[in-house]
FIKOLRO-674061 format. One record per residue (C-alpha): x, y, z; residue number from 1; residue in three letters. Coordinates in Angstrom, 1 decimal. Example, Ala and Ser with C-alpha at 12.3 -4.5 7.8 and 13.67 -1.06 7.14 Angstrom:
! residues 2
     east    north       up   seq   type
     12.3     -4.5      7.8     1    ALA
     13.7     -1.1      7.1     2    SER
//
This chain:
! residues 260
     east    north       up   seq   type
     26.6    -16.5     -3.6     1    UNK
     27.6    -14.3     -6.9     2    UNK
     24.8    -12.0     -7.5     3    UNK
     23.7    -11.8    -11.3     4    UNK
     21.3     -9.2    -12.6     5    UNK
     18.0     -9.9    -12.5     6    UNK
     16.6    -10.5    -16.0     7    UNK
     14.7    -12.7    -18.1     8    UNK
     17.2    -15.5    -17.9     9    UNK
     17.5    -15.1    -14.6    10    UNK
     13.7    -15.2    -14.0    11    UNK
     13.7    -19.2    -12.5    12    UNK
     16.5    -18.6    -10.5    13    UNK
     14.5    -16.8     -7.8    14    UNK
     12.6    -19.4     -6.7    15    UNK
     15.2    -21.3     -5.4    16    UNK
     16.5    -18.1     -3.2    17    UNK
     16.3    -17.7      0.3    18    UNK
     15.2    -14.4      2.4    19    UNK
     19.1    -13.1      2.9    20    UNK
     19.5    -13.9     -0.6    21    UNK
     16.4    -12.4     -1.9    22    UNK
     17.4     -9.7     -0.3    23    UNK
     20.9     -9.3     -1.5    24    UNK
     19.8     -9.5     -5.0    25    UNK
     17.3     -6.9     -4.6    26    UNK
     19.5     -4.6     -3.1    27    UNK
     22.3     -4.9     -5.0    28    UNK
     19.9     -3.1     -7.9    29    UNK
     17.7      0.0     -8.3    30    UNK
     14.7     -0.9     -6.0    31    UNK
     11.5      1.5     -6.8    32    UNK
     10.7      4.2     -4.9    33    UNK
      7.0      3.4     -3.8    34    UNK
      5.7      0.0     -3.5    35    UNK
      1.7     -0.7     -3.0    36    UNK
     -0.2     -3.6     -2.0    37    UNK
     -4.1     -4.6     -2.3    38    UNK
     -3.7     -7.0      0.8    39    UNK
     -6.8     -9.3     -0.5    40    UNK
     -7.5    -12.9      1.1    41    UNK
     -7.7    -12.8      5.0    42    UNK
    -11.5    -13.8      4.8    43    UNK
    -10.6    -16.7      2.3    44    UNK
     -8.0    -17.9      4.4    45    UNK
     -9.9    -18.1      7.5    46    UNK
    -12.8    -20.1      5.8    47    UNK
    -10.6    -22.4      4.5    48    UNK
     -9.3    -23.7      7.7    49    UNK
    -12.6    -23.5      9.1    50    UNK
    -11.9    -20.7     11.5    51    UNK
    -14.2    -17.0     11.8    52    UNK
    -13.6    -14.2      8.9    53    UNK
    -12.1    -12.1     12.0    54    UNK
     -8.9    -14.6     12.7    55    UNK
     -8.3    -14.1      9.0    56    UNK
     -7.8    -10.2      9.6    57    UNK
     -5.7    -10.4     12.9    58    UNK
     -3.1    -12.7     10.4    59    UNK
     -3.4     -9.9      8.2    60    UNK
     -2.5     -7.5     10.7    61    UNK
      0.6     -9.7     11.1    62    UNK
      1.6    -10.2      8.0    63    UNK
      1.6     -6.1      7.2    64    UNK
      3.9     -6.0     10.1    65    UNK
      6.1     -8.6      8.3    66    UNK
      6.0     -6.6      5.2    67    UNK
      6.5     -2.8      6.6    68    UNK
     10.0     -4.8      8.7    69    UNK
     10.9     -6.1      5.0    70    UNK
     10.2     -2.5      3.3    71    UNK
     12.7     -1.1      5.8    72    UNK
     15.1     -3.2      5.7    73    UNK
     15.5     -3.0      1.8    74    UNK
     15.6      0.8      2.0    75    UNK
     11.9      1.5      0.1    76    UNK
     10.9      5.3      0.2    77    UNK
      7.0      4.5      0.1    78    UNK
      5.2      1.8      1.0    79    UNK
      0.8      2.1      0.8    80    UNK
     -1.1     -0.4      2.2    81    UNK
     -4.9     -1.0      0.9    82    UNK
     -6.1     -1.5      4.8    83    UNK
     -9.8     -0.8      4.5    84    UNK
    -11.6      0.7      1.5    85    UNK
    -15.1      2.6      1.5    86    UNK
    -16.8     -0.8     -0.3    87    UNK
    -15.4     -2.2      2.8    88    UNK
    -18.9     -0.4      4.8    89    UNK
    -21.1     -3.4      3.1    90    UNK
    -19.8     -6.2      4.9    91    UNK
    -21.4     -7.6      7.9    92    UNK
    -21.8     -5.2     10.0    93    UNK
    -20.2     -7.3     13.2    94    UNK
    -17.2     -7.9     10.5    95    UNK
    -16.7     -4.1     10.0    96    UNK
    -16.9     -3.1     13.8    97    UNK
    -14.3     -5.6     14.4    98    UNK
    -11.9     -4.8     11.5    99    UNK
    -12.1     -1.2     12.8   100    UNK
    -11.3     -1.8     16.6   101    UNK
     -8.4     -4.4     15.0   102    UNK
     -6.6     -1.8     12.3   103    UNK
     -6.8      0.8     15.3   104    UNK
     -5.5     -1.4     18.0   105    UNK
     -3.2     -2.8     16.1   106    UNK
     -1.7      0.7     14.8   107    UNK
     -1.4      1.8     18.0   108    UNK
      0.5     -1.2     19.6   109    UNK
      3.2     -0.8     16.4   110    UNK
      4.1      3.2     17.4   111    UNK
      7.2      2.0     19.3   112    UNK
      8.5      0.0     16.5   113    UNK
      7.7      2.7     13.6   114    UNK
      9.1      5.1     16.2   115    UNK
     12.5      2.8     16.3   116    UNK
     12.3      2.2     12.7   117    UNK
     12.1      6.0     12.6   118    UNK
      9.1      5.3      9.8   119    UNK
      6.2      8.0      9.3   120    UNK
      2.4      6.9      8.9   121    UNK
      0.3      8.6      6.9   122    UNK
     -3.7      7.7      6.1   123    UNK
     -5.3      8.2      3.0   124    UNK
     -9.1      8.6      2.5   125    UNK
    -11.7      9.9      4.0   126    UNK
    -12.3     10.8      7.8   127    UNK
    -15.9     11.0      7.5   128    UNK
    -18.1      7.8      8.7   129    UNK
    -15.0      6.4     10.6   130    UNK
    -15.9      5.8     14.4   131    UNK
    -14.2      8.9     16.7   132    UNK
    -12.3      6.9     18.7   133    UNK
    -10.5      4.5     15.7   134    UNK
    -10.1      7.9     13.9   135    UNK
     -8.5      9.6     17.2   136    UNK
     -6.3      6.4     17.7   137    UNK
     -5.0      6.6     14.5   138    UNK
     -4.3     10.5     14.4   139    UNK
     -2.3     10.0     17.5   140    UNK
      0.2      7.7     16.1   141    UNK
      0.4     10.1     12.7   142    UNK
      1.4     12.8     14.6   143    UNK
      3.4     10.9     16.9   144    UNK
      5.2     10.0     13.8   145    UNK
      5.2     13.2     11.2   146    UNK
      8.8     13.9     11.7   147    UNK
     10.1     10.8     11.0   148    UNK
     12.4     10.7      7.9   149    UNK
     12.9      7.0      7.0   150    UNK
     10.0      4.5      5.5   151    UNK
      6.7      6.5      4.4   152    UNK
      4.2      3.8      5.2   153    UNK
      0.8      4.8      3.5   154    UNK
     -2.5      3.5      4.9   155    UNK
     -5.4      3.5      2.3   156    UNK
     -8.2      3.4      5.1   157    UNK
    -11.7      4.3      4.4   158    UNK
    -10.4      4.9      1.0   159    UNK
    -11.8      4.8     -2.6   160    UNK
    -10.1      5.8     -6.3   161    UNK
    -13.4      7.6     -7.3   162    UNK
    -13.3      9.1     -4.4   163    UNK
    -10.3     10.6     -4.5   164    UNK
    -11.1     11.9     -7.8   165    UNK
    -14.2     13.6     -6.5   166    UNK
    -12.2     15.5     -3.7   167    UNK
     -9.6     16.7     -5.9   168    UNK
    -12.4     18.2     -8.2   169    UNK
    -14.1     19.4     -5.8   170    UNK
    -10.9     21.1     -4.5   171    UNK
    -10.2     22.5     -7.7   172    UNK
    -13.3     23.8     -8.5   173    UNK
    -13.0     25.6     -5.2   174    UNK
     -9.9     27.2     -6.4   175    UNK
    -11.5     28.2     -9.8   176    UNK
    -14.6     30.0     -7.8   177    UNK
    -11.9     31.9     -5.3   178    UNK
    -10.5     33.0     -8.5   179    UNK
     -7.4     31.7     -8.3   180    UNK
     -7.2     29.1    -10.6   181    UNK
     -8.6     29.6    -14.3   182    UNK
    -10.1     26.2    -16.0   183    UNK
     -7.7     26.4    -18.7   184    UNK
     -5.0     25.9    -16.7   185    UNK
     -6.0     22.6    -15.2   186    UNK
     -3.5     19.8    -16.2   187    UNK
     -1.9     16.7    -14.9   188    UNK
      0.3     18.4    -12.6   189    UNK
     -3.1     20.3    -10.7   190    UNK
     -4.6     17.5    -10.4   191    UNK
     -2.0     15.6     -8.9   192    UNK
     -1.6     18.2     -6.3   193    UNK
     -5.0     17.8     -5.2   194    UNK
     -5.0     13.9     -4.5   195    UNK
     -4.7     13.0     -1.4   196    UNK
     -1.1     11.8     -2.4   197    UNK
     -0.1     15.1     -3.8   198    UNK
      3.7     14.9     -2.7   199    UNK
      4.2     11.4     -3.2   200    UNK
      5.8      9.9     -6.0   201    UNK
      3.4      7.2     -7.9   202    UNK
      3.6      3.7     -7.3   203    UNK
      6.5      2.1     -9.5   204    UNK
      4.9     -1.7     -8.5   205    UNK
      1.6     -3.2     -7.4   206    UNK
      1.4     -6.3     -6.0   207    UNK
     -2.1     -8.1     -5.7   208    UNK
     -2.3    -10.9     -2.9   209    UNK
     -4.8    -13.3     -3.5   210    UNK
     -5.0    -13.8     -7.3   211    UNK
     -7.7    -11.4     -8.5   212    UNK
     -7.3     -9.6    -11.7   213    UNK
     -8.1     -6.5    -10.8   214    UNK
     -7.3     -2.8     -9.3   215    UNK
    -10.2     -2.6     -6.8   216    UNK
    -10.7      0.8     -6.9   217    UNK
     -7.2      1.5     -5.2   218    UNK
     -4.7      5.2     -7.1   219    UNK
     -6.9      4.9     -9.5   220    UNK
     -4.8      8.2    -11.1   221    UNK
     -1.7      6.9     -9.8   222    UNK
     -1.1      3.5    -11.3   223    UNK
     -1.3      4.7    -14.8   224    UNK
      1.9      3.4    -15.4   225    UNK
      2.7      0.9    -12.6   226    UNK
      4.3     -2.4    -13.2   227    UNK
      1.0     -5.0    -11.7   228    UNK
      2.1     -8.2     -9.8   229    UNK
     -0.5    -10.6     -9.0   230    UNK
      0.1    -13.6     -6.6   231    UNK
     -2.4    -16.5     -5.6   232    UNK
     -0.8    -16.5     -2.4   233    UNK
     -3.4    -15.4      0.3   234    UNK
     -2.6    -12.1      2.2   235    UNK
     -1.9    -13.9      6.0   236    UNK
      0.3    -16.4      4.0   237    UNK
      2.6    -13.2      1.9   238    UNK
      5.6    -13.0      3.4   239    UNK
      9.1    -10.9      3.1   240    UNK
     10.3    -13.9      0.4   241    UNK
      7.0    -12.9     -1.7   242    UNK
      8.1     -9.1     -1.4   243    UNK
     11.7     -9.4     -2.4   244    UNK
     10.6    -12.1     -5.3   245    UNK
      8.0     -9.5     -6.7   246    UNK
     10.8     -6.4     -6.4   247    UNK
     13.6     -8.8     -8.0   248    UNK
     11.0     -9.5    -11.3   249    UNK
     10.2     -5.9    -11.1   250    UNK
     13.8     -4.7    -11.6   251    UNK
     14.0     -7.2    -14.7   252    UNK
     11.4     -5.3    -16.3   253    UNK
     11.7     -2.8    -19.0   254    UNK
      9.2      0.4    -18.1   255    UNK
      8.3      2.3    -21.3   256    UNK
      5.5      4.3    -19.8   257    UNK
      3.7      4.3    -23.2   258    UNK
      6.3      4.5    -25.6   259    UNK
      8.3      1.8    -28.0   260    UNK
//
């Protein structure tokens, strides 16, 4: 197959591409550096085959597996994963103590393939309010993993935008009473240093499962300028195809970041 750049005339091609050749196209370009997903729709997809919220989540723990395989094997930098967010708490309370014992579990079982993959996890968001032994079982598998140099997978867990914005405040105003930091000197590039993503790159691309039109509280800071793709496709059903597809309209895009 004879590759051709991907722009707007080449838009409707993709939908008649296969995995391999998904994936030649995309890798034959730039790809971004950092990728992020809201992975929205387990409980939808669940209901509508008649089955309980929870089978919705264990697909969803296989389709992230799916998509951290297809982020490696294009050569991504950064991947973050929206996993369980602090409006996440108001849910059923049986629904939440499941999630939690599934995300850990489930983390846990994948350390030999991030380990082979030679991938680092990291967590974002709070530790507070997490049970001891979810946040233990994760820990163990970050620092099993900190000196890993290929993929960066980032889990948003017990996570919120606002949040984050209120830590790195908070640890600024810190600074400012220790005396050393003045107020003055506060810009985007202290601030940045004080999220919880402080050495990472910003997303280049978003991608939205599930077709809701909006952020959901996820980088609030960081997506300022991020290129949003929204899909109807429901998170257990996203698969490497919908990755690639999204990264291949992505790289036809022109990114102006505010200007003409």
């Amino acid at each position: 197959m004879a590759l051709k750049p991907v722009g707007a005339g080449a838009q409707v091609e993709l939908a008649g591409l296969d995995e391999v050749e998904l994936l030649a196209v995309v890798r034959a370009q730039p790809r971004p550096a950092h990728v992020a997903i809201i992975m929205d729709g387990n409980g939808r997809w669940a209901t509508r085959r008649g089955l309980p919220r929870v089978a919705g989540h264990r697909e969803g723990v296989k389709t992230a597996r799916a998509i951290v395989r297809a982020a490696d094997a294009l050569g991504l930098r950064y991947l973050t994963l929206y996993a369980f967010s602090t409006e996440n708490w108001s849910r059923p309370e049986d629904e939440v103590s499941t999630l939690l014992r599934l995300l850990e579990r489930a983390i846990r079982s994948e350390l030999p393939e991030l380990m082979e993959r030679n991938v680092r996890l990291r967590v974002l968001g709070r530790t507070n309010g997490v049970p001891l032994q979810v946040r233990r079982g994760i820990d163990h598998v970050v620092q099993a993993t900190r000196d890993n140099t290929g993929l960066t997978l980032m889990m948003a867990f017990n996570y919120g935008g606002r949040d984050e914005l209120i830590d790195a405040c908070r640890a600024l105003a810190r600074q400012v009473q220790a005396g050393e930091l003045r107020p003055e000197d506060i810009g985007e590039k202290e601030i940045q240093q004080a999220l919880y993503t402080a050495d990472v790159p910003d997303p280049d691309l978003l991608i939205r499962t599930s077709g809701e039109m909006r952020v959901s509280n996820f980088l609030l800071w960081q997506i300022a300028y991020t290129e949003l793709w929204i899909t109807p496709t429901l998170w257990p059903d996203f698969g490497a195809v919908d990755l690639y597809r999204a990264i291949a309209e992505f790289q036809g895009r022109t990114r102006r970041f505010g200007g003409v």
